[in-house]
Every structure is written in C-alpha cells, then in structure tokens.
C-alpha atoms as one frame of an Amber mdcrd trajectory, in Angstrom:
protein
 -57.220   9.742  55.169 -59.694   8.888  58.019 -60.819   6.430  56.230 -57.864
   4.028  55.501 -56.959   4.947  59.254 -59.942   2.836  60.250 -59.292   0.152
  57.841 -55.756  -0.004  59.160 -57.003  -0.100  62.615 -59.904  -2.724  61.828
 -57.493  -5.228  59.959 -55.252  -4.826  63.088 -58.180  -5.937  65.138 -58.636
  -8.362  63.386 -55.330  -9.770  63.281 -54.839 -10.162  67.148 -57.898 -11.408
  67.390 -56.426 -14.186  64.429 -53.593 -14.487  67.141 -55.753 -15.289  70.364
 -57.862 -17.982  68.613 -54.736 -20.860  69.543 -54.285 -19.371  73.051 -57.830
 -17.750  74.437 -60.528 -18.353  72.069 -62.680 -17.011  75.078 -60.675 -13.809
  74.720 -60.659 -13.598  70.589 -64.731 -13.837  71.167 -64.782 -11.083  73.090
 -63.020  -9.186  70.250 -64.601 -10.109  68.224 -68.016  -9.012  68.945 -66.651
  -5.551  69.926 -65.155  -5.647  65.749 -69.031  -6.289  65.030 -70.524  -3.482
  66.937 -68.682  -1.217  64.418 -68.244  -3.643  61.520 -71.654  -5.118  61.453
 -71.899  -8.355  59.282 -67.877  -8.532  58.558 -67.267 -11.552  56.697 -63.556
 -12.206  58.238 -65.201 -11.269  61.668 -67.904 -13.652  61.299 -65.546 -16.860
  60.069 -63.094 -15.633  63.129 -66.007 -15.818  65.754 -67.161 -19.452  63.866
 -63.392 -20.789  64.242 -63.472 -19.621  67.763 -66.602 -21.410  68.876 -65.855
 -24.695  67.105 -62.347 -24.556  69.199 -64.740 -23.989  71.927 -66.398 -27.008
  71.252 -69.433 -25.858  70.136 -69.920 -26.585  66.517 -73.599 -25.300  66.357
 -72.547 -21.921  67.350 -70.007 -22.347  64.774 -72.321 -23.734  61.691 -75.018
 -21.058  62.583 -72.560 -18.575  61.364 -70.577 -20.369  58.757 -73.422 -21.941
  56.810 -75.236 -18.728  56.040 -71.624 -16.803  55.600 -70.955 -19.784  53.127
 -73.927 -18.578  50.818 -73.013 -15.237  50.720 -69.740 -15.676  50.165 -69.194
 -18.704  47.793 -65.779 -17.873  45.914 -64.267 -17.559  50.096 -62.226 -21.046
  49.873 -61.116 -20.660  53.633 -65.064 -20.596  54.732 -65.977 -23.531  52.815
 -62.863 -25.465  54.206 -63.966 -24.114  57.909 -67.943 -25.066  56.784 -66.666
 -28.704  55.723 -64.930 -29.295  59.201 -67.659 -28.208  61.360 -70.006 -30.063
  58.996 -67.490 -33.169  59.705 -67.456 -32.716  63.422 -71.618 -32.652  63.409
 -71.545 -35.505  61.853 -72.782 -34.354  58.169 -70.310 -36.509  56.328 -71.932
 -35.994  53.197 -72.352 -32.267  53.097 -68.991 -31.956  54.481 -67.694 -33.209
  51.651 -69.565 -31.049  49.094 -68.144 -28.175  51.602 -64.779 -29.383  50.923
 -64.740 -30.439  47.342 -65.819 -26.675  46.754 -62.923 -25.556  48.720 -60.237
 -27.297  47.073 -62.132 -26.290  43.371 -61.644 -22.463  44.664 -57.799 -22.960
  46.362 -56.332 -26.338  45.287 -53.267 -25.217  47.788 -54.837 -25.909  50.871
 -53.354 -29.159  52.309 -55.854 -29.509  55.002 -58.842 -29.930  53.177 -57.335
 -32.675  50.525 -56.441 -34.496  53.643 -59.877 -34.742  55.187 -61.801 -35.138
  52.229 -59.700 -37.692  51.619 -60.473 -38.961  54.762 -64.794 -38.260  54.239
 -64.075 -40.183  50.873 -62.815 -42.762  52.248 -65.539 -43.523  54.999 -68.292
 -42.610  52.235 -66.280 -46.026  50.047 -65.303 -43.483  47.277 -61.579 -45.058
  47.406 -60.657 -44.273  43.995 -61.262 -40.434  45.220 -59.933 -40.756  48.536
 -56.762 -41.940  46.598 -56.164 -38.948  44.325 -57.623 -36.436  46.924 -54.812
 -37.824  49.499 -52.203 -37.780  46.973 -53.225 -34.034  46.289 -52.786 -33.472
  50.044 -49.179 -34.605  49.709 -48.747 -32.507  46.408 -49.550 -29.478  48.749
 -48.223 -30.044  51.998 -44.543 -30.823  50.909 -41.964 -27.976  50.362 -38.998
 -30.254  49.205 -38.403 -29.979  45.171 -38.224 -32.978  44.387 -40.727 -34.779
  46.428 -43.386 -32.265  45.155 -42.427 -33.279  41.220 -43.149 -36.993  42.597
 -46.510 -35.812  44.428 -47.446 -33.973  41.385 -46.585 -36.612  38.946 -48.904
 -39.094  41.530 -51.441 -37.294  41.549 -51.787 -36.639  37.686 -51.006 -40.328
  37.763 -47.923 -40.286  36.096 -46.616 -43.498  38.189 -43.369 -44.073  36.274
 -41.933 -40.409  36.231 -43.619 -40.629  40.414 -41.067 -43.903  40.645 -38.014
 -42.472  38.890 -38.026 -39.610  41.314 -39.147 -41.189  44.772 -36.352 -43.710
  44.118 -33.450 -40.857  43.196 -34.685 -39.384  46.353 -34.852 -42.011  48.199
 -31.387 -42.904  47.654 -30.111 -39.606  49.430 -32.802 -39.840  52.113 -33.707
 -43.097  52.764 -35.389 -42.477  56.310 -37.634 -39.934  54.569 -41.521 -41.201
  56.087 -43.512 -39.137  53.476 -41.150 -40.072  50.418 -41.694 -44.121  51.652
 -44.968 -43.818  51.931 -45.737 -42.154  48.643 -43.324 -44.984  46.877 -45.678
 -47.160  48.710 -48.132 -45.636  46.768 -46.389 -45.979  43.690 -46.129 -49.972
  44.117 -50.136 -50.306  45.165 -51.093 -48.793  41.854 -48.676 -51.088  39.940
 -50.469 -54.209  41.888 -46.846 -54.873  43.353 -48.689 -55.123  46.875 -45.455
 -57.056  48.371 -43.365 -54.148  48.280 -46.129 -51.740  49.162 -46.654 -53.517
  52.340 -42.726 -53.948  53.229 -42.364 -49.969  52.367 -45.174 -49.326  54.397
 -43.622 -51.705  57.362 -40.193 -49.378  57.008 -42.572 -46.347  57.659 -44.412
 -47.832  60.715 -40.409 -48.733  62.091 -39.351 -45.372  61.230 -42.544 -43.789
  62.473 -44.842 -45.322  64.871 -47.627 -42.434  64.778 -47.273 -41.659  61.287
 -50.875 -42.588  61.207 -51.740 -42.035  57.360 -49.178 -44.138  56.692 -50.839
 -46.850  59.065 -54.028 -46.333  57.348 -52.537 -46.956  53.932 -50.972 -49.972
  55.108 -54.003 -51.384  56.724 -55.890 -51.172  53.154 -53.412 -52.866  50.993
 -53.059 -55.446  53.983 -56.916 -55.585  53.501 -56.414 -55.920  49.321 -53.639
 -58.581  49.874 -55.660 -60.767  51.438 -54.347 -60.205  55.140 -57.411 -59.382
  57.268 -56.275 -60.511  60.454 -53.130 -58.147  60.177 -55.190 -55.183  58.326
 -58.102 -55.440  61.645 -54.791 -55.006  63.975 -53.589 -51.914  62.160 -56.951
 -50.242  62.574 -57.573 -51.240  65.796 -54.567 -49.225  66.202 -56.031 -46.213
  64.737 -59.079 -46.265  66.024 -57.404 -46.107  69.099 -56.082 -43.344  68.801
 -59.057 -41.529  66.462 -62.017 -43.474  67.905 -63.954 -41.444  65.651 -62.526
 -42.146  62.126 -65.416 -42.654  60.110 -62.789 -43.355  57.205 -60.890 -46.486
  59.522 -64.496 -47.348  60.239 -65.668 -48.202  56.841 -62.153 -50.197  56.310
 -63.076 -52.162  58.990 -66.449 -52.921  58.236 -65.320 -54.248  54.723 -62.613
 -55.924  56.389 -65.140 -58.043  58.976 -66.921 -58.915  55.835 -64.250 -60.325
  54.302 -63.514 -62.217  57.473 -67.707 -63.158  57.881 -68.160 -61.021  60.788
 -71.158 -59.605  58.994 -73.223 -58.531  62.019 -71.033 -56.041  63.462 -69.988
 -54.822  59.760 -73.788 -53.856  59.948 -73.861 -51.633  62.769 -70.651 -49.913
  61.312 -73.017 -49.408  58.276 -75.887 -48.162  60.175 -73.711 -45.391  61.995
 -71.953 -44.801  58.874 -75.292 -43.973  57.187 -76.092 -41.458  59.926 -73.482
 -39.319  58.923 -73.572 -39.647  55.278 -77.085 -40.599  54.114 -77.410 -39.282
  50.721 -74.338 -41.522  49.850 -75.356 -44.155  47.298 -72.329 -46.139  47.481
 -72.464 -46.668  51.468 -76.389 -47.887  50.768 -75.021 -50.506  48.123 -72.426
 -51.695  50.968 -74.788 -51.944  53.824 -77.157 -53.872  50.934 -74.362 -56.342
  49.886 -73.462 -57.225  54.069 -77.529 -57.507  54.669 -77.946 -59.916  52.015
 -75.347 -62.267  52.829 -75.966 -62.278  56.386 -79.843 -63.579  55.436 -81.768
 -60.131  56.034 -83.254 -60.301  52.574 -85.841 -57.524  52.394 -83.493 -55.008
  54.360 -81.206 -55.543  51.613 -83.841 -54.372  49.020 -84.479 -51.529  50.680
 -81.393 -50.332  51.025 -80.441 -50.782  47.403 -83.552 -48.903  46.513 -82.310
 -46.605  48.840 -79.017 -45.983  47.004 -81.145 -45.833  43.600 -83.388 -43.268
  45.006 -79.881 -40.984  45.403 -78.282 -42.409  42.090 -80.708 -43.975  39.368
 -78.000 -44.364  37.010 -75.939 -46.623  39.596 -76.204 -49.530  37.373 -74.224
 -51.871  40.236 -77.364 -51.490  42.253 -79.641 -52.362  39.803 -77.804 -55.787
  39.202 -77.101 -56.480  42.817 -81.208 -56.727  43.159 -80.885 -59.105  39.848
 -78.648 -60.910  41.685 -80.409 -61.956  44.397 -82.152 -64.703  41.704 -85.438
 -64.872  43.492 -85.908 -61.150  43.461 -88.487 -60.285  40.759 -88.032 -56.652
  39.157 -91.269 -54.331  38.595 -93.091 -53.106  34.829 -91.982 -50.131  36.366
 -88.562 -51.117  37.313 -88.016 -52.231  33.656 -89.212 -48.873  32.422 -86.739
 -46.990  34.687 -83.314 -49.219  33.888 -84.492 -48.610  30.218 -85.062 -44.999
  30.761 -81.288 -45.490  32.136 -79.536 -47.088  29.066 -81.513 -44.405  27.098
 -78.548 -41.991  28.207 -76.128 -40.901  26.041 -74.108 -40.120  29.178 -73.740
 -43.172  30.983 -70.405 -44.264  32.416 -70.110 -47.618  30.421 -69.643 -49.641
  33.743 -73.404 -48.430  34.887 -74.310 -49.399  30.724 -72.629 -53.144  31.283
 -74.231 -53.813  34.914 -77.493 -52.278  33.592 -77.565 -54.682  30.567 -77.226
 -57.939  32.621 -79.958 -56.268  35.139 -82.278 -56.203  32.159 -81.159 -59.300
  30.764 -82.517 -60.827  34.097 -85.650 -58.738  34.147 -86.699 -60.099  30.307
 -85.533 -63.702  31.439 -88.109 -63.694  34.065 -90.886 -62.304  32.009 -89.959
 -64.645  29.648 -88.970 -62.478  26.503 -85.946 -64.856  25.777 -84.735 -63.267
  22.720 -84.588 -59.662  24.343 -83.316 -61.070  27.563 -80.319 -62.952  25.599
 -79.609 -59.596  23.486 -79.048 -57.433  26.721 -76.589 -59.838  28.430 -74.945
 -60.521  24.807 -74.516 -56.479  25.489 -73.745 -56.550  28.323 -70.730 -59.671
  28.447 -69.430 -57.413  25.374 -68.647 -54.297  26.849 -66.749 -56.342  30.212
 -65.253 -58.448  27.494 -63.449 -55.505  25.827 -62.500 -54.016  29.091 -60.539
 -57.330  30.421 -57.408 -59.594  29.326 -58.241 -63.230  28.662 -56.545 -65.942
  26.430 -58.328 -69.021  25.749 -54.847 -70.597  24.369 -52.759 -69.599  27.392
 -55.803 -71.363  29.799 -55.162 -74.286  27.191 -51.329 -74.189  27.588 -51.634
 -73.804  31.272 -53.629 -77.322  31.400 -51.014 -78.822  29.131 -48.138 -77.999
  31.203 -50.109 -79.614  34.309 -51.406 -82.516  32.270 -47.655 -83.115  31.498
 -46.134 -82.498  34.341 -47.899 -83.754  37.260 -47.929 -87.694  36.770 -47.962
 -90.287  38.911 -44.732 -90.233  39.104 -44.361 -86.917  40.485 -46.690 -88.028
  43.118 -45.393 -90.926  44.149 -41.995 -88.902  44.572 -43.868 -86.878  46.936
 -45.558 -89.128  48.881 -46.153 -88.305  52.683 -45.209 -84.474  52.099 -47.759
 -81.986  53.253 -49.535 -81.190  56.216 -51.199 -84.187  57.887 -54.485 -82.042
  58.456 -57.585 -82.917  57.818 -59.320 -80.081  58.110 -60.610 -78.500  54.958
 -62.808 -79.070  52.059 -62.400 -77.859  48.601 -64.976 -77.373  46.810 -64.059
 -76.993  42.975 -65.298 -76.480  39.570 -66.698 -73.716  37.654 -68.914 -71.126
  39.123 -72.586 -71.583  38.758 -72.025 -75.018  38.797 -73.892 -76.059  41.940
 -71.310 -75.467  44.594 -73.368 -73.118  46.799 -75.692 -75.959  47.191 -73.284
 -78.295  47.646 -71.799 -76.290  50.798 -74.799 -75.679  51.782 -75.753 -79.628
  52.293 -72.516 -80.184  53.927 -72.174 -77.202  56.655 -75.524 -77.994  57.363
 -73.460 -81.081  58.604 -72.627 -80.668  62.868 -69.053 -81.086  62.000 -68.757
 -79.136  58.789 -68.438 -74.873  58.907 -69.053 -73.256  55.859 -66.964 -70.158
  55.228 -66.557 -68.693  51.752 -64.939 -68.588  48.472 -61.380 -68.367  50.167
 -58.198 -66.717  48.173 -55.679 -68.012  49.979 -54.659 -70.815  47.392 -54.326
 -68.153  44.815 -52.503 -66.004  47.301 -50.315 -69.175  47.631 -49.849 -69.884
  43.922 -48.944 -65.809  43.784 -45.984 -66.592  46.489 -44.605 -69.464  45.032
 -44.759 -67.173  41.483 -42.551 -64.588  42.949 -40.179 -67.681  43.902 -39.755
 -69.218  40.493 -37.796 -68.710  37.016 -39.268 -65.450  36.006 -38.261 -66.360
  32.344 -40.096 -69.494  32.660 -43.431 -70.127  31.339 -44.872 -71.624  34.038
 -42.411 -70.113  36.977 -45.061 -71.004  39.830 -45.043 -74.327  38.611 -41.524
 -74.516  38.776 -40.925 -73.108  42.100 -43.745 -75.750  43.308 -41.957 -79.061
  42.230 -38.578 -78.039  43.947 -40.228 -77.816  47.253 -39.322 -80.510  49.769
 -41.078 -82.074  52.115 -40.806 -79.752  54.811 -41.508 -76.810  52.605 -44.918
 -78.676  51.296 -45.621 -78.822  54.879 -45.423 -75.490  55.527 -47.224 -74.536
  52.829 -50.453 -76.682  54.312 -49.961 -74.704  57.643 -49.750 -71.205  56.408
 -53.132 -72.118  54.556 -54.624 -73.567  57.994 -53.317 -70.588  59.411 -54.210
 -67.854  57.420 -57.975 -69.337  56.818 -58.323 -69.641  60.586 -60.020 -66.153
  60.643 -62.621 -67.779  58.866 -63.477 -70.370  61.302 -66.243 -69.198  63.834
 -67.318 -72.491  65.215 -65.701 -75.107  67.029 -66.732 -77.460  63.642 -63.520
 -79.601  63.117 -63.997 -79.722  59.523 -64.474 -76.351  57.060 -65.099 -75.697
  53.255 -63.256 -73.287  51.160 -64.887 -73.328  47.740 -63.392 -71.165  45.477
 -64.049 -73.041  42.002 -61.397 -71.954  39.916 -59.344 -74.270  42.992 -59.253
 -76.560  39.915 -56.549 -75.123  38.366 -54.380 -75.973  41.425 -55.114 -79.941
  42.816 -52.104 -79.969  42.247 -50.771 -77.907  45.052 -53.759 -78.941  47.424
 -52.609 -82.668  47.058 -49.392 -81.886  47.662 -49.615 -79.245  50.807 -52.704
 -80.942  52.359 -52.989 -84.697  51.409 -55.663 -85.496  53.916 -57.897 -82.581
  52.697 -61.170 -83.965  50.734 -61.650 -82.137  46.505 -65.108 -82.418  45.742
 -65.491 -81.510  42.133 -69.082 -79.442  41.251 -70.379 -80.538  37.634 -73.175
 -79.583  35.820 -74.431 -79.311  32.334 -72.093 -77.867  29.823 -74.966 -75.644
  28.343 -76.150 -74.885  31.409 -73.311 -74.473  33.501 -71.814 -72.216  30.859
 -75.162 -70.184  29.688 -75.501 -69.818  33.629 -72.057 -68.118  33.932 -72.665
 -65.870  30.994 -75.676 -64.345  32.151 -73.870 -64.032  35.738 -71.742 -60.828
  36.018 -69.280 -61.741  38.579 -67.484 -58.862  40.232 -63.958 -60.348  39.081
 -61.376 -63.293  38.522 -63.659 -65.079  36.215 -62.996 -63.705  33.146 -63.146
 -66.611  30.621 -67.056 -65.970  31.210 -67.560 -62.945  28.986 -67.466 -65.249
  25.805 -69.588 -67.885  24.771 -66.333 -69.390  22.853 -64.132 -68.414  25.614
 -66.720 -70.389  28.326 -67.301 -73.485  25.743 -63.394 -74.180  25.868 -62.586
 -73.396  29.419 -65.292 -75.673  30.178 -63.409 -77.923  27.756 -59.938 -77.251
  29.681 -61.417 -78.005  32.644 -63.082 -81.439  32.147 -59.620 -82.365  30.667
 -57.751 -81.759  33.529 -60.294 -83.122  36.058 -59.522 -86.301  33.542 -55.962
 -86.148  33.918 -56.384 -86.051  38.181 -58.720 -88.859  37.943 -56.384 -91.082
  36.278 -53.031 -90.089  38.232 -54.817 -89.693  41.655 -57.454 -92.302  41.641
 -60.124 -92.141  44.074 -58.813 -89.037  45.665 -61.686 -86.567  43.871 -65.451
 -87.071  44.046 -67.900 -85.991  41.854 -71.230 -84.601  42.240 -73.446 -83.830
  38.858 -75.813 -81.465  39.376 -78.588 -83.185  37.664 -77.905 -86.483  39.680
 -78.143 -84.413  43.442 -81.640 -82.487  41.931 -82.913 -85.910  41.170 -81.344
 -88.356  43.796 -80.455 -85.572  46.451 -80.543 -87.955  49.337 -78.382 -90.703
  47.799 -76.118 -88.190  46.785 -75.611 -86.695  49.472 -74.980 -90.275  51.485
 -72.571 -90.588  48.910 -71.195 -87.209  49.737 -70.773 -87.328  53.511 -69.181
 -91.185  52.950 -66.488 -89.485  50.915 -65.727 -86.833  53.532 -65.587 -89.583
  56.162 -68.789 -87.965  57.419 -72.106 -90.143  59.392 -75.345 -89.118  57.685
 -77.411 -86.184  59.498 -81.027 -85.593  58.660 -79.738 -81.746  58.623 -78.080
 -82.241  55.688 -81.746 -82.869  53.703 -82.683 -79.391  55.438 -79.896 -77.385
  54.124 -82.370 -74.480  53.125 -83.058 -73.858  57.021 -79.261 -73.185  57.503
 -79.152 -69.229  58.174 -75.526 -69.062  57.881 -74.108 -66.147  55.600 -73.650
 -67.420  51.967 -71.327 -65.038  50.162 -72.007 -66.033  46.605 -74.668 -65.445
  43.748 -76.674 -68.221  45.060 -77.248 -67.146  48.526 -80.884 -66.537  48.238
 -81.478 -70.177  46.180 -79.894 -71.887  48.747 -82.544 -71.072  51.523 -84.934
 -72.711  49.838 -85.313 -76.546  48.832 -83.801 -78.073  45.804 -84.454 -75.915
  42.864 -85.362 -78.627  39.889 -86.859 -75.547  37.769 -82.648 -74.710  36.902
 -81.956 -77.490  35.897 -82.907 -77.322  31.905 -84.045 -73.953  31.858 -80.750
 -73.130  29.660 -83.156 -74.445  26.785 -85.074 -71.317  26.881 -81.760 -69.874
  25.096 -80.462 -72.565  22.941 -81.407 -71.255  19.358 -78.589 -68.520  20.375
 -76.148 -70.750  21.488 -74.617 -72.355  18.695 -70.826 -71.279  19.601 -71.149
 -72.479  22.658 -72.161 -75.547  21.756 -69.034 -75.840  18.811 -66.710 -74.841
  21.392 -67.937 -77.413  23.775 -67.419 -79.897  21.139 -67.298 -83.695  22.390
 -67.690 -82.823  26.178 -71.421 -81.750  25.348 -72.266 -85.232  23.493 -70.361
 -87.125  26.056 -71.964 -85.775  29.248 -71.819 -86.580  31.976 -69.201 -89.191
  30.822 -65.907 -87.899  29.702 -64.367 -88.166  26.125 -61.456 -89.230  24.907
 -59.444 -85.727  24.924 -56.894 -84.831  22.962 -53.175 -83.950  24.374
C-alpha cells in the first residue's frame, strides 16, 4: 500500500515539475534534484532536468545527461528525440541525425522530430530524405481526415491517390496553407514545377511566415532555374533562422549555380563543422573547389568523402573527371574491391565502371578500359528514355520548317542586343577551350553552360498545340515581333545573374543550343553562334566514355551517338544554307594545329581586336564548370586529338552509324531529307 503511495506521489512530482519546465525551468531544476535525492538515477527525472537546462541555454549540461541516459535507455523514443535536438543545437549535425532517425524508428508519431531531421537532411544534401522525412512530418502533425489520407498517400508516394484527395479538399477549403503546400508537393514530384511554384506563391499570400512553405518554394525556384528569386526567398529565411544549416546548404548550391563559388565555399566549410562524417557534403564542397581552380583541395575532400563512404561510386568518378587526375595501383584495387559487391546500389556500380574505365585508359589497358565504360553506358542506358528517331524527326520538322522564307518574314524581330555568345555543338567537342580563348578576351566574360534557352523552349511548349507534334515549334512561329523581342530580354535578363564583370560581351555555351538557332536568331539577331566541331570518332568516343550528370542522353549508345552526331551535322547544314554567314565554325583539329590563326579568325567573327591573352587562355583562373575545367588551364592539348584510335577495333557501330559524315569530314555530305 505504502508502496504505490510513493509511486503516486513521485509521478505527481514529476508531473509539476513537467508543468514548470515552459514557465520556471529554474524552479522545475530545483525539483528536480530534490526527486533525485530519493529517486537516484530516475530516467524521467534525468530527461526532465536535461530539457530544463537546454531551455536554460545550456546544452552541455543538457547532453551530459542525455547522452549517457540515451545508452541506457535505447527503446526511450522521447530521449533520443531530446538527444537529437541538443546534438542539433551543439552543432553535431551528423549525430543529431542518427539521434533522430532512431527516434522516429522507435515512435514514427512524433511530428517534431520528422520535421527537423528533415531539416538536418536537408543541410547534410540528403534531399531525397529530407523529402519523405518532411512529408512524414505532415503525415503526423495533421488531425484533419482527409488531409492525413493525402499525407499518408505522399509519403508512401502514392502521388495520384495524394492529388485526388488534396484537390477534393481543396475545393471545400481553398485557403487551407498546409493542404497548398502539400499539392505543391504533389506537382514537384510530377516535374510540373509551374504550378508548384504558383501554389507555393498562394501559400506565401495566404501566409507570410509559413516558413516551410518558403523553404519549399525557394528549392523548386532553385530546380526551375530561378536563382535570383530562390537567393531572395532564403535570404528571407535566414533572416529570420540565421542559423538554418538546411537554408544554408540551399544557398550554397544556389551561388554555385549563379558562379558565386567563393562564398558557396565558406558555407561548405561551416557546413562541414557540424556534420563531418557526411560523405555527400565532402563531394559538394569537392565539386565547388574544383571549379573555382583549387585543384588539390578538391582531391582531398573527395578522398575525404571516400574515407566515410568507399562505395560512393559518384566520388570515385568526380576524381576521374578531373582528366588530369591520375588514379593509384591502389586506387584501382579498391574501386575493384567495390564492384566486387553483390550489394551495390547500381548508380555507385555505373559511376564506378566509367571511374575504372578511366583508370585502365590511362594505364593503357584499352580493351579493359573500353569493357568497363561499355558497362558502365549500359546500366545509365537502361535507366533513361531516348529515341534516336524522334531526335531525327525533330531535325526534320526544323529542316522543313525554318527556311529562308520564314526568316526573311521575320526580319528585324528580336532584341537588338549584342551581348551574348553561343557556343554550340556537342559536348566534348572542344567548347571549353573555345570559351576559354575568348573570355580570356578583355571584353568577353565567360559564365557557364546556361539553361535558360531550354527554360525558354519549355515556356513557349506550355504555349503551343498540345496535340501537336512539335507544339513549341508552333507556339514559336506565331510570335510577333514584339513578342520575339521580349523573348531576347527575358534571356538578357534572367542570365544577368551570371554576369560578374563589367565585360560587355558574355558566353553561354550550352551545346545542345543547336537544337534551337532557330529561336536564338530569331529573339537575339545580333548575338554571335559559334559552332564547336570535332572528329566524329572522337567527338563521339569522347562523349561515351564521359558520364555527364544529365540532359545528354543520346550518349549512352554508340548507335545512338553515331546518329545524333549525324542529326546534328544535318541541321548545322540546313542553317548554313538558309542563314549564310551568320554561324562560324571552329574544327577542333584546325585550332590544335593553327590555334593562333584560328583564333584571329575567331575574334574577327565576334567583331573582336586580337589580344595576346587570348594565346594564354590556360592562365585564365576563372571558374570553368564543365568536364574540361582542369584541361583548360593548361596549353593546347594536341595528345586528344587522335587518341580515340586507341579504341577503334571496338568501334565499328559507331562508325556505321556515322555513315557518310565520318568519310566526309570535316566537309559535309550530301544528306538525305
């Protein structure tokens, strides 16, 4: 009897002491302790005095007891969540999120803890689990029926039963923040970013502080090719959460895709003080050292991320990517050891097999070399969606339908700007180099490969006949003049980020720009194309053995590459003869053996005076954001130029695909329609 007395009485203690912690902390201590004198070592004592000092402010008092209660009481959900917060305070990103993943894995019902490991996801560049972990925190946090079957359904990922319900809902309550923002949600995972961005909008309207909602809406800003607007959403945020390692890491990959790679770094850095056993925040830092120039830092810091995570088969390419990095005997041994698993996830298998690939090239085992990236452009090749005949209908359609005549109709629409430079062709084709000669120039800035045509194309899309073939196309011819115009500005304006110097020219080269003279001629008539050519077998072979991180995915193929190759020469053909004059071409092989005379001939075509800088290009220490960046700081590289022979006893279908355009190069065949 005496005995459940005292229980009574402790658990009473203990639950005004619960009570005090929001009003007098100070005061709950002070319990507290007096609960220990007769309860030594109570566990729900012990996590009361730890919540108490961390609203005190002082989250070592509050670790010393919770990491030690946290061993000896591991199935306690509420101690692990209260361990992963104080971890996050102290600035142990990393072990705060093992804290909190162990939480959620005891109690899945504990809204709190999805929502900041969400948020220690996110700053650790673990997206994908930031993602489901936030869409778990809105599973548990709502109360209303129906909006918890579209949580549920989101976070199982069961977008079209999520869609069907959030727009019921949505119907009846169509100021409802959290229901927007989730059918945000919805949209972003269908890759309808347009009406993610306007339901996001709505919520900001509706909302102001609704700051997750902010957050989400910087990102897909960031995805949609919008950094300007996604850096003054989390500006905002960090406002208001200074510390938000999460908002942080956003911006850090924002400034890279805006160049700003220097501060980028020193978001990096910090970042890495708070979660240094994260492999994925080393391979960031890694990829923003190289391209800024710092070489060897970048090295170590993807051998830093392959200490943590020797399977991380991204890593192990990104060091083959450098080109003039040369991998170990022992390095080979340990990405074989690698591939030896039966339990690797098959994107580490596919970046692994290109990193070995490059490995045997440079140790000159051909054969082996060309049997890994065979392997390796495989397993990408299965996992994307490419038609060589729709690339081949989509030149037709051009070839056919922009004439001269539909030029001439045209005439003086478009911006009058000068300004840019497109650099086009396919990758590995010699474009790197190519910028590099001319933003070497005083009035030339180089920037990067810029998406804003393609964001462009993906407008005009949305305007056309969405039962036409070709509905982008088709929206593009009925523009007048004034709408051509404003086309040209929007791309001045929305590449202005770019632009760092007070350089009156710039150079976007994105090389599948090709595909669209088109609607460069049209929106900026003044603008100079140069087109990048090199070596069928080369060019190709180069672009096979090159894993690029997306939107090239004709390159997986060796008959896919020999006709798009094909494609392409066709419709730089068809430009030549209904544009005259207004494209210049530079073959590769001509600037390796002529590079001064080419590039006279180069900086004539962009109304440019000849600068002995241009001859120098490899002591420009601007940020080069492609596969080349490390070639291009040093002089002309005359070793590429036939080293595709190495290889050619395996390329046969290339070489059939190819066709006339091999035996006619660097002259042009007579193609067919």
């Amino acid at each position: 009897m005496t005995e459940v007395s005292v229980t009574g009485t402790l658990e009473q203690a203990l639950a005004h002491a619960a009570r005090l912690l929001d009003t007098d902390p100070a005061l709950a201590v002070e319990q507290l302790t007096e609960i220990l004198k007769v309860a030594e070592g109570h566990p729900a004592a012990l996590r009361l005095v730890a919540v108490a000092r961390s609203l005190q402010g002082d989250t070592q008092a509050s670790l010393a007891i919770l990491e030690p209660l946290a061993r000896t009481q591991p199935n306690w959900a509420m101690v692990h969540l209260d361990l992963g917060l104080a971890l996050g305070r102290d600035g142990r990103g990393q072990e705060a999120i093992d804290a909190l993943r162990r939480a959620v894995v005891l109690k899945p019902e504990l809204p709190q803890a999805w929502r900041v490991l969400g948020d220690h996801l996110m700053a650790a560049g673990e997206q994908e689990a930031a993602d489901a972990a936030y869409a778990n925190h809105v599973r548990y946090s709502t109360h209303d029926p129906r909006l918890l079957d579209a949580a549920v359904a989101l976070a199982e990922n069961r977008i079209p039963t999520a869609e069907a319900v959030l727009r019921e809902h949505l119907k009846h309550a169509p100021t409802d923040v959290a229901a927007i923002r989730m059918f945000a949600e919805v949209a972003a995972r269908l890759g309808r970013n347009e009406d993610a961005l306007n339901l996001l909008a709505r919520c900001m309207e509706l909302a102001p502080s609704f700051h997750a909602a902010r957050q989400n809406y910087a990102l897909v800003l960031h995805r949609n090719n919008q950094p300007e607007q996604a850096l003054v959403e989390i500006e905002r945020l960090l406002a208001a959460e200074p510390g938000h390692l999460g908002c942080r890491n956003l911006k850090a990959a924002v400034l890279c895709r805006t160049g700003d790679y220097e501060p980028a770094i020193r978001i990096y850095t910090d970042l890495l003080e708070h979660y240094p056993r994260n492999a994925k925040v080393w391979v960031s830092y890694g990829h923003a050292l190289k391209t800024a120039g710092h070489g060897d830092r970048a090295i170590d810091a993807y051998r830093q991320s392959l200490q943590l995570e020797p399977t991380f088969g991204e890593v192990w390419w990104s060091l083959a990517n450098l080109k003039t990095f040369r991998f170990s005997a022992d390095d080979l041994a340990a990405m074989r050891r690698q591939l030896a698993r039966e339990d690797l996830t098959e994107d580490d298998r596919l970046h692994l097999e290109f990193a070995v690939g490059k490995a045997l090239e440079d140790v000159g085992e051909y054969e082996a070399s060309f049997r890994h990236y065979a392997q390796g452009n495989a397993i990408r090749r299965a996992q994307v969606h490419y038609s060589a005949d729709d690339t081949h209908a989509r030149v037709q359609h051009i070839r056919e339908h922009y004439t001269r005549d539909f030029f001439a109709a045209r005439a003086g629409a478009g911006s009058a700007a000068r300004d840019p430079i497109f650099i086009v062709g396919l990758p590995r084709a010699g474009s790197t180099l190519i910028e590099q000669i001319l933003s070497s120039h005083s009035q030339v800035e180089g920037t990067m490969e810029l998406p804003e045509v393609t964001s462009i194309t993906r407008m005009l899309r949305g305007q056309g006949d969405a039962d036409s073939a070709m509905p982008y196309h088709g929206a593009l011819a009925a523009l007048d003049v004034d709408a051509l115009r404003a086309l040209g500005e929007r791309y001045l304006a929305h590449t202005r980020i770019q632009r760092k110097t007070s350089a009156p020219l710039f150079i976007d080269k994105m090389p599948n720009n090709f595909m669209h003279i088109g609607l460069i001629h049209l929106m900026l008539p003044n603008a100079k194309i140069i087109d990048a050519r090199r070596h069928p077998l080369g060019c190709c072979f180069s672009g096979f053995k090159q894993h690029f991180a997306r939107g090239q995915n004709f390159s997986y193929d060796l008959g896919d590459l020999g006709r798009y190759y094909r494609d392409y020469v066709a419709l730089m053909a068809h430009f030549d003869a209904v544009l005259p004059g207004r494209i210049h071409r530079v073959v590769y092989e001509r600037m390796v053996e002529d590079t001064e005379g080419e590039v006279r001939r180069l900086l004539e075509y962009c109304g440019l005076p000849f600068e002995e800088s241009c001859l120098r290009f490899f002591q420009n220490a601007r940020p080069v954001r492609t596969a080349s960046s490390e070639q291009v700081r040093q002089p002309i590289y005359r070793e590429g130029v036939d080293h595709w022979r190495h290889y050619a006893a395996w390329l046969g279908t290339l070489a059939s695909a190819l066709g006339p355009v091999l035996e006619s190069y660097p002259g042009v065949p007579e193609l067919e329609e």
